[in-house]
C-alpha positions as MATLAB code, in Angstrom:
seq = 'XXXXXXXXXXXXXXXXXXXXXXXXXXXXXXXXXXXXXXXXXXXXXXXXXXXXXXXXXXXXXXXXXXXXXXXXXXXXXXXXXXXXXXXXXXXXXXXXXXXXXXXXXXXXXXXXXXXXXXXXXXXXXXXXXXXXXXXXXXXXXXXXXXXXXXXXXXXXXXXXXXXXXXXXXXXXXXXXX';
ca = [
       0.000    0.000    0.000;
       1.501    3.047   -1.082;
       2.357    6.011    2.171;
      -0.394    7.959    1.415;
      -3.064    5.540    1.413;
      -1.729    4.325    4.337;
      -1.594    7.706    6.284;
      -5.178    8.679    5.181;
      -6.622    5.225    6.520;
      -4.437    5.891    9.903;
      -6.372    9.248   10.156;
      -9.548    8.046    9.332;
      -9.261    5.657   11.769;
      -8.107    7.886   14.317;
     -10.420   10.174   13.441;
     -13.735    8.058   13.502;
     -12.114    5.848   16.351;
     -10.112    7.942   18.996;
      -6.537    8.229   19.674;
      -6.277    5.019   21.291;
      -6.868    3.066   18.057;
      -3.916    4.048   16.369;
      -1.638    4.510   19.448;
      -1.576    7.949   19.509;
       0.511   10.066   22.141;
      -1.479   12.951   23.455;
       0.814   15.759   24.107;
      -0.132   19.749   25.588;
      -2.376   18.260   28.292;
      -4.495   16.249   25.901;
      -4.635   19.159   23.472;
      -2.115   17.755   20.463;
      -1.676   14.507   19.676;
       1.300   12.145   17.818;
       0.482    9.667   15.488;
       3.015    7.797   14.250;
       3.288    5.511   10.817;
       5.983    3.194   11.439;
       7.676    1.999    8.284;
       6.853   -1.071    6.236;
       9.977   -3.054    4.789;
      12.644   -0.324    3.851;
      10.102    2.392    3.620;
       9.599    5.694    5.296;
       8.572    6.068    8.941;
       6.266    9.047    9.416;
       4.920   11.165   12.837;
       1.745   13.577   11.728;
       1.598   16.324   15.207;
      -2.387   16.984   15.015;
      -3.851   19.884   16.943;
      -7.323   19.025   16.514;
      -9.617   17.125   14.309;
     -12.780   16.260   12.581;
     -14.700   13.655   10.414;
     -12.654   14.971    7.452;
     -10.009   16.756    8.203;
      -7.024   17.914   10.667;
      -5.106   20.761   12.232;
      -1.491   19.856   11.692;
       1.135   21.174   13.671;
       4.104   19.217   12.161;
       4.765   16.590    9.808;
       7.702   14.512   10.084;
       9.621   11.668    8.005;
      12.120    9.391    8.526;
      13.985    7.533    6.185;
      15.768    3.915    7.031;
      19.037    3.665    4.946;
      22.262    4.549    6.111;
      22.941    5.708    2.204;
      22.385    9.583    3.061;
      23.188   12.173    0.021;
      24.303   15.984    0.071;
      22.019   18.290    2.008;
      21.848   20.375   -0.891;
      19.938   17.627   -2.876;
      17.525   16.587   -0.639;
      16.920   20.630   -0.008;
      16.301   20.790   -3.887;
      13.973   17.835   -3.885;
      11.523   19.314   -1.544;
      11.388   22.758   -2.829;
      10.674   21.108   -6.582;
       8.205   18.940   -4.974;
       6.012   20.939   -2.511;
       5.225   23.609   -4.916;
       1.575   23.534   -3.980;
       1.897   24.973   -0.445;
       0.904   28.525   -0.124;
       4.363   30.164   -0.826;
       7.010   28.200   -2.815;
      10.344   27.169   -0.481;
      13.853   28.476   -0.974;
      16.969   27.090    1.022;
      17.727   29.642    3.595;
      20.716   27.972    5.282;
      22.896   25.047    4.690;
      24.755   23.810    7.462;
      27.109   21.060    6.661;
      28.628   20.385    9.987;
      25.319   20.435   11.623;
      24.109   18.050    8.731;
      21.147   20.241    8.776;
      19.361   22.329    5.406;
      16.396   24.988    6.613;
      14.385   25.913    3.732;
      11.606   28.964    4.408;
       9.344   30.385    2.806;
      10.250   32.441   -0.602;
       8.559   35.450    0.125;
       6.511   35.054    3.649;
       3.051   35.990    3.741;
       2.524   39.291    5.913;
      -0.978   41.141    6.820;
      -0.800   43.616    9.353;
       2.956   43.183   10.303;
       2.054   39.231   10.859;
       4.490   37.193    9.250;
       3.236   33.619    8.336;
       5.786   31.202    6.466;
       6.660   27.351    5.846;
       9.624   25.741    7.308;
      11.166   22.436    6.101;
      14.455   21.000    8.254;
      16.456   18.302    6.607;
      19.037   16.133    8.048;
      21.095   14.094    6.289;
      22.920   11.896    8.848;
      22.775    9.614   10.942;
      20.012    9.524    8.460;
      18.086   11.499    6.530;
      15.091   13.119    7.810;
      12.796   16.223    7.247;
      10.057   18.090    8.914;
       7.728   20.658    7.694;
       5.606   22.949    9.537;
       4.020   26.463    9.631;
       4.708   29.411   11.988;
       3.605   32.550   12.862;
       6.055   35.663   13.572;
       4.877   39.048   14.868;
       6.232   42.199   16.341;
       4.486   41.774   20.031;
       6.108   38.520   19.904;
       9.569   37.036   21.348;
       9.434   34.078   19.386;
       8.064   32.447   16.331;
       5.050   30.294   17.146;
       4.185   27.063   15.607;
       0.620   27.466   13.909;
      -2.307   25.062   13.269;
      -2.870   24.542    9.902;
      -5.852   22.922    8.629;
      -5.677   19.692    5.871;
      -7.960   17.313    4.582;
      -6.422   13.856    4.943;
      -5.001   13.824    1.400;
      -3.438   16.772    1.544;
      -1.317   15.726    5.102;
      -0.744   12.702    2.886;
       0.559   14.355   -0.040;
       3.033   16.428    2.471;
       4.065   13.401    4.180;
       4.592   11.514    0.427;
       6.570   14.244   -0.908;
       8.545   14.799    1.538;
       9.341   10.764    1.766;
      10.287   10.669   -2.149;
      12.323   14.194   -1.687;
      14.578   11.683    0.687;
      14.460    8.526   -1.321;
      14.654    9.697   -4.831;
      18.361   12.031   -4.844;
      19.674    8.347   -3.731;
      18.411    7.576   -7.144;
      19.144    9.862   -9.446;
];
């Protein structure tokens, strides 16, 4: 079964079910939860950090993947992968930083959106070793703020899946190439 058929039958049943069908952690005093995809054969692991949910759909907070090989390319590759492939999100990604001896690529946002000095913006992390690994998730900046804060961002189950998948084949497919 390919990833994201897999992670939209994990939410439905989650959804429809409860967190204790699919083993999810509840984090934030029972106000986020973790549900993790563990891999199948030499595939990708995945862990989906939901804020809320319905029938249909879900707040995500964070979506992570994991990749079992110990075959990990140049951070630049993998950053290159995800920027071609999540072109769909609201503002197209650009690397911001590559930081070789942190094994660590931050991509951002191209050109954040701002309303009323509120800065929102994507943010995709990649590590390449011990193996390689991203996560993607959207924050919120603002002026009366110290810090960035994560933000809620609402998905039908195919479109968490689509994330998740793209950012999986971003990881597998520079080993290929």
């Amino acid at each position: 079964m390919k990833l994201s058929q897999r992670i939209v039958q994990h939410l439905e049943q989650f959804t429809a079910q409860g967190p204790q069908a699919v083993d999810a952690a509840i984090i934030r005093d029972g106000k986020a939860y973790i549900i993790g995809l563990p891999a199948e054969g030499d595939g990708p692991s995945v862990a989906l950090t939901i804020a809320d949910y319905d029938r249909y759909s879900v707040t995500l907070l964070n979506v992570e993947v994991n990749q079992a090989t110990d075959e990990a390319q140049a951070l630049e590759q993998y950053a290159e992968q995800v920027a071609r492939r999540l072109t769909y999100l609201e503002e197209p990604l650009t690397l911001l930083e590559l930081a070789e001896e942190d094994n660590l690529a931050q991509l951002r946002s191209q050109a954040p959106s701002e309303a009323d000095e509120v800065i929102t913006y994507w943010e995709a992390l990649i590590w390449n070793k011990p193996q390689p690994r991203a996560t993607l998730a959207r924050y919120r900046w603002s002026p009366d703020q110290p810090d960035r804060q994560a933000i809620p961002y609402p998905a039908t189950f195919t479109q968490v899946a689509r994330m998740a998948e793209d950012l999986a084949a971003s990881l597998e497919e520079v080993g290929e190439a």
